[in-house]
C-alpha positions in Angstrom: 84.9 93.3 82.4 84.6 94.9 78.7 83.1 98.2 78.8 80.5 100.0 76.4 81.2 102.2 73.1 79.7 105.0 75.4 82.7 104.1 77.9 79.9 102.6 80.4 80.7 100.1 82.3 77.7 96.8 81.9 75.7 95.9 85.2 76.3 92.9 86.9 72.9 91.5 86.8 72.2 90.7 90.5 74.7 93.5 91.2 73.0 96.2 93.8 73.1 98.7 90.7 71.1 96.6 88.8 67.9 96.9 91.5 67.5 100.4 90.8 68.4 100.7 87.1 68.9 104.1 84.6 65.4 104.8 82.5 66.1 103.6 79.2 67.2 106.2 76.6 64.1 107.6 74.7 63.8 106.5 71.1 64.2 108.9 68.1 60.7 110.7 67.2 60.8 109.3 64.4 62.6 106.1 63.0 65.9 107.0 61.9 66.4 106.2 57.5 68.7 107.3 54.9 66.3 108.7 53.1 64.5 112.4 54.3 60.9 112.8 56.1 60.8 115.1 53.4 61.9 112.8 50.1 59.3 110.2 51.8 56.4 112.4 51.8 56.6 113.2 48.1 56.8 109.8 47.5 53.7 108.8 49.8 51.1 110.7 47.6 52.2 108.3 44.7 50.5 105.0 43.8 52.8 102.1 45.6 54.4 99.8 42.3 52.9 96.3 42.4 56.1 95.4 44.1 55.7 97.1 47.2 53.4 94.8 49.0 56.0 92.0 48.8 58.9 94.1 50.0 57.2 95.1 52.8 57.1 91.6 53.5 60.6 90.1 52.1 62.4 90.7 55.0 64.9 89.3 56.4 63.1 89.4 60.0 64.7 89.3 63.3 62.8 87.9 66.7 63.2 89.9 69.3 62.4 89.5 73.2 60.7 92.9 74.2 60.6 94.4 77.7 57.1 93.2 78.2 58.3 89.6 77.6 56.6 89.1 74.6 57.9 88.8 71.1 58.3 91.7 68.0 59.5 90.8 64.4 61.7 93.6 63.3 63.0 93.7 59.3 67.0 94.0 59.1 67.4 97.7 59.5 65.3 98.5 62.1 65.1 98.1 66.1 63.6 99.8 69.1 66.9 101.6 69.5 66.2 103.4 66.3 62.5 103.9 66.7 61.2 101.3 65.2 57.7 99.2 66.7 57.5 96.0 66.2 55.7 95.0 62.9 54.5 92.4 64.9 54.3 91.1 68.4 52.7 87.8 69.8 52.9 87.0 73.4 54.0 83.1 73.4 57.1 82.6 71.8 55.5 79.4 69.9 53.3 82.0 68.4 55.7 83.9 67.0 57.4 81.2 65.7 55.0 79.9 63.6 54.0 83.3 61.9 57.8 83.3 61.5 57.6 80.1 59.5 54.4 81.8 57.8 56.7 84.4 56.8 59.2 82.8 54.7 57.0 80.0 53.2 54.9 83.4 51.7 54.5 82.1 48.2 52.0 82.3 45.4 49.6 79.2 45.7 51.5 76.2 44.4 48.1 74.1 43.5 44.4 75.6 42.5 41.1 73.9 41.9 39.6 73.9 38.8 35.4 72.6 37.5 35.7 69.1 36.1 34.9 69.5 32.3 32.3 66.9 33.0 30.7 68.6 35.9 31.5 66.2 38.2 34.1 67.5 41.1 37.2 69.6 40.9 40.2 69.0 39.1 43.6 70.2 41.5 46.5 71.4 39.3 50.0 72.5 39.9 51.7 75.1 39.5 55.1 73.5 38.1 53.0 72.8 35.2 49.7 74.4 35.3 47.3 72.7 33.0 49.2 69.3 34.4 46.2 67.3 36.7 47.9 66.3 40.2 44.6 65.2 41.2 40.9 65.4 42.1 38.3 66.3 44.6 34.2 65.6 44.7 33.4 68.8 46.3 34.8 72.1 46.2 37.3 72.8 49.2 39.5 75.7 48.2 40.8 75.6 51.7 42.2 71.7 51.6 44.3 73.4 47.9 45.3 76.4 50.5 46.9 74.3 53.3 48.6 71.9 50.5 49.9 74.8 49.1 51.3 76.0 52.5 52.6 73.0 53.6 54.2 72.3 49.9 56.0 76.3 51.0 57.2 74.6 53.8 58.8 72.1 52.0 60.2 74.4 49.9 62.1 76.6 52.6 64.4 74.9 54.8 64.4 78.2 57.1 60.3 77.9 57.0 60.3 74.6 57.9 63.3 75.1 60.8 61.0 77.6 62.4 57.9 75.8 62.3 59.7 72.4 63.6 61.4 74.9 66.6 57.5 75.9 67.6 56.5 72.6 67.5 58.8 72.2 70.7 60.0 68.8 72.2 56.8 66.3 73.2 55.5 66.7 69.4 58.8 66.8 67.6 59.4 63.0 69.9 56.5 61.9 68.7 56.5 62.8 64.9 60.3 61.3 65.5 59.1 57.8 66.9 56.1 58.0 64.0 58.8 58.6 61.2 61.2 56.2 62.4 58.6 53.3 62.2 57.2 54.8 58.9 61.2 54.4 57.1 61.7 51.1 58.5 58.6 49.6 57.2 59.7 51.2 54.1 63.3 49.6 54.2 64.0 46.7 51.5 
């Protein structure tokens, strides 16, 4: 059995030990960072750049099981060991997963909606070439140009799309299978 940087040797988990187990180390007071409490003060009475808002959510995020058995998303850099709370917790897994997905298809809005010039409906245009008509709608439903523009994120991030597929769990992902197996072969020459 390996032993610990600490020179500890790991419980055996149904090992009598492991029935009365050590209080967990308490976490730093304060997250631990390169940079000085001090240095990041001074900077917190300035004006964020424009920038900042997306960092904060760029990631890369890590899952992570907590004590409680529910689930916290962490950036790279930080952990519970260091002081860090989760920037988010949910309490299914399946949950987690799809604000996961959430995460990394973040983009701006691929498509928008636009008046008609002739009054009549909404024109929907792309962003790959803005001004380009992709289509039209009668009435006004900015939230239909939302979800396309999600789902098109999706498509656009294969991790995205690997975490959404992952909450989606078996019975759905053997159904959509059987769907899109019957949808190709009708489509086969």
């Amino acid at each position: 059995m390996s032993s610990h940087e600490d020179g500890n040797t790991p419980r055996v988990p149904n090992s009598p030990d492991s029935l009365n187990p050590q209080p967990a180390p308490e976490a730093p007071a304060s997250p631990s960072n390169a940079f000085t409490n001090s240095l990041l003060q001074r900077l917190q009475d300035r004006d964020e750049p424009p920038a900042a808002d997306e960092a904060d959510w760029a990631g890369p995020w890590r899952m992570e099981s907590l004590p409680d058995g529910s689930f916290g998303f962490f950036r790279r850099g930080e952990s519970p060991e260091r002081g860090y709370r989760p920037a988010m917790r949910f309490v299914r897994r399946s949950d987690a997963l799809l604000a996961l997905a959430m995460i990394e298809a973040r983009r701006e809005p691929e498509y928008r909606l636009l008046p008609a010039p002739d009054g009549h409906g909404y024109l929907v245009q792309s962003r790959s070439a803005w001004g380009e008509v992709v289509g039209g709608l009668v009435i006004f439903d900015d939230d239909l140009i939302a979800r396309v523009s999600w789902a098109e994120a999706l498509m656009r991030s294969p991790e995205a799309l690997a975490l959404f597929l992952e909450a989606c769990g078996k019975v759905v992902l053997e159904r959509a299978g059987a769907i899109l197996e019957e949808r190709v072969r009708a489509m086969a020459p």
